[in-house]
C-alpha positions as CSV (number, residue, x, y, z in Angstrom):
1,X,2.8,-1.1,-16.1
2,X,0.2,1.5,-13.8
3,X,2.7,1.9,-10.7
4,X,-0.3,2.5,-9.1
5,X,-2.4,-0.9,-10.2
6,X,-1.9,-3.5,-7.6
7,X,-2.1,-6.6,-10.1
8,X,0.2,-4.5,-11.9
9,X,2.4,-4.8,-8.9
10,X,2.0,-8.3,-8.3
11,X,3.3,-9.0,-12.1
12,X,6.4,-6.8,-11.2
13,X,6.8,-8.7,-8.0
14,X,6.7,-6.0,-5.6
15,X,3.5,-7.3,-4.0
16,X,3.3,-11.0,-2.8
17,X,1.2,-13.6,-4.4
18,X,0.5,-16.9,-4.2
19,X,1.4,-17.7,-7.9
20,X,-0.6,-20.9,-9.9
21,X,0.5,-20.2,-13.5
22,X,2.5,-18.0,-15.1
23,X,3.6,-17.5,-18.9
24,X,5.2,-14.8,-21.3
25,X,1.5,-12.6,-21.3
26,X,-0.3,-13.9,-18.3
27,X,-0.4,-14.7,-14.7
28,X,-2.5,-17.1,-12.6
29,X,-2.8,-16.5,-8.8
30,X,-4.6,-17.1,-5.7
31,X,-7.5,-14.7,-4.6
32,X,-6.6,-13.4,-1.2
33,X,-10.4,-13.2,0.1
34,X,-11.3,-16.3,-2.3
35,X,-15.3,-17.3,-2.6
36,X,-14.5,-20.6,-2.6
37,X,-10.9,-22.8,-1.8
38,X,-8.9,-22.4,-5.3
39,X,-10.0,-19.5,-5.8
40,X,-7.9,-18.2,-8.4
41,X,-7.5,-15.1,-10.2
42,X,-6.1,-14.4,-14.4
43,X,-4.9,-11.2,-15.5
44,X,-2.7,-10.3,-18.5
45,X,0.8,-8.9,-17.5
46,X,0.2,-6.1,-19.6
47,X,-1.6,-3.0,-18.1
48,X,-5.4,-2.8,-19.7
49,X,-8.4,-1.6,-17.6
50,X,-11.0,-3.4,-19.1
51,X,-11.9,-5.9,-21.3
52,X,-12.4,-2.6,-24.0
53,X,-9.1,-1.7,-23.9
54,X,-7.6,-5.0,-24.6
55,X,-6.5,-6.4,-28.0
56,X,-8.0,-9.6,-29.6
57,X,-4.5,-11.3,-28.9
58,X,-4.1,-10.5,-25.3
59,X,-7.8,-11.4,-24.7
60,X,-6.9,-14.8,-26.3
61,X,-3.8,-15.8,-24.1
62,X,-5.5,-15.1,-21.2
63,X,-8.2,-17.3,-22.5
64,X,-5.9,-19.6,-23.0
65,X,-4.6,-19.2,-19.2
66,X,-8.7,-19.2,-17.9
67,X,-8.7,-22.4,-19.6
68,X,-6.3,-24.2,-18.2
69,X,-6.8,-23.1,-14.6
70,X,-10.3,-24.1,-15.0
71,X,-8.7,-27.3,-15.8
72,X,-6.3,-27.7,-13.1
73,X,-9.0,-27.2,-11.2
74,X,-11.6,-29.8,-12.2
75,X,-8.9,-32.3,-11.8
76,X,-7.0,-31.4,-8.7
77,X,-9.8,-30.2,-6.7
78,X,-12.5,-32.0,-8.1
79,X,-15.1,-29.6,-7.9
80,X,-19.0,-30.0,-9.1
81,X,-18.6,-26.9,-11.5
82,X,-16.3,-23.9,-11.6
83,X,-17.7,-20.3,-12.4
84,X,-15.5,-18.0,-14.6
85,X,-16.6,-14.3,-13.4
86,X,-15.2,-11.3,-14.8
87,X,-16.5,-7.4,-14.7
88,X,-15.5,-4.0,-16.5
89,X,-16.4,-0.7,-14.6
90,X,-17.2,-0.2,-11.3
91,X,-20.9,0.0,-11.5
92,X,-20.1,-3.8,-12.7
93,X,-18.7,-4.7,-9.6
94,X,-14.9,-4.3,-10.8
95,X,-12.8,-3.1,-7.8
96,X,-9.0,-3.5,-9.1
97,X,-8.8,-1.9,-12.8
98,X,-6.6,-4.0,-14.1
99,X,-8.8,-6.7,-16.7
100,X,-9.0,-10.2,-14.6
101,X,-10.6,-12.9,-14.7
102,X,-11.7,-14.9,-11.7
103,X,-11.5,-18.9,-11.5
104,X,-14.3,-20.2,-9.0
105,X,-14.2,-23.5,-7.8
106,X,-18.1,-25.3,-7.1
107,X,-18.6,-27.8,-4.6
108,X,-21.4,-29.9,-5.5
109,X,-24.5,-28.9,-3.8
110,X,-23.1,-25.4,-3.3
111,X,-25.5,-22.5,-4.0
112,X,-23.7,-20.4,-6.5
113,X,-23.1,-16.8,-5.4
114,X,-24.3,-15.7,-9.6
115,X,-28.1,-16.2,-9.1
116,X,-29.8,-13.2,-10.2
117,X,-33.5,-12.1,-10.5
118,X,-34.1,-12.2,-14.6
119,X,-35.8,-9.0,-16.0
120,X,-38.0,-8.8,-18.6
121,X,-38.3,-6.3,-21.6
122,X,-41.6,-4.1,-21.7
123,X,-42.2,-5.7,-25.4
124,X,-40.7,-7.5,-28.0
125,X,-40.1,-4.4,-30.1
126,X,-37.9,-3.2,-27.2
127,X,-35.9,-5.9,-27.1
128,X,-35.6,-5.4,-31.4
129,X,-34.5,-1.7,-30.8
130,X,-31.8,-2.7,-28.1
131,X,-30.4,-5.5,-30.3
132,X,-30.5,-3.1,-33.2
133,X,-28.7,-0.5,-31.3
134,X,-26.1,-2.9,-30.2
135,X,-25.7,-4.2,-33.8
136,X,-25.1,-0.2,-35.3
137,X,-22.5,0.2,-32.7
138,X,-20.9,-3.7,-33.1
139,X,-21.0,-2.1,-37.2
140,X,-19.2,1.3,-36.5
141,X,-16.5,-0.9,-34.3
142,X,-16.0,-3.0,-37.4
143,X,-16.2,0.1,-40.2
144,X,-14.5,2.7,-38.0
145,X,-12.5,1.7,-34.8
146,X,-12.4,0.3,-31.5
């Protein structure tokens, strides 16, 4: 536990929250300036930053919790879609450090808040030597660490 991390606090149950879901590793909960009504928010108990600093088998139970919020969802509230959002770093747009997951209900018709303007590559051979520099560092993950 960060004593400092609000979700952090919210697991400890020193801060109030309106809770969904809640297992051995993971909690579900109710965003507090939702996007949408059921709004809901998935975090491990655990203390990890990012998604980079979480192990396979933590990412995988809250998976497992995404999954069936995103469930609940569809049939209690009967949405047209639901987005799942999540962001590591600030620069990403990730305000509490604490890895989380958010749980978006979609009305039908809605105009999802995720549109972006696509970007292009200059060439083809710049898209090779991106790919190839994220394959040499997905290789030194798997040869030498994390």
């Amino acid at each position: 536990m960060d004593a400092d991390c609000v979700f952090c606090r919210i697991v400890a149950g020193e801060l109030p929250a309106e809770r969904v879901y809640e297992d051995e590793h993971t909690l579900a909960f109710m965003d507090i300036g939702p996007i949408a009504k059921g709004h809901a928010l998935i975090i491990p108990k655990a203390h990890h930053p990012t998604i980079r600093e979480a192990p396979p088998e933590v990412l995988a139970s809250v998976m497992a919790t995404v999954q069936r919020i995103v469930d609940a969802q569809f049939r209690a509230l009967q949405p047209g879609g639901v987005n799942v959002t999540q962001a590591n770093g600030a620069a990403a747009g990730q305000v509490v450090p604490h890895l989380h997951f958010h749980a978006i209900p979609r009305p039908e018709g809605s105009e999802s808040f995720l549109r972006w303007k696509a970007g292009t590559y200059d060439s083809p051979e710049e898209m090779a030597a991106v790919a190839g520099t994220l394959r040499a560092a997905i290789d030194e993950s798997v040869d030498g660490g994390h």
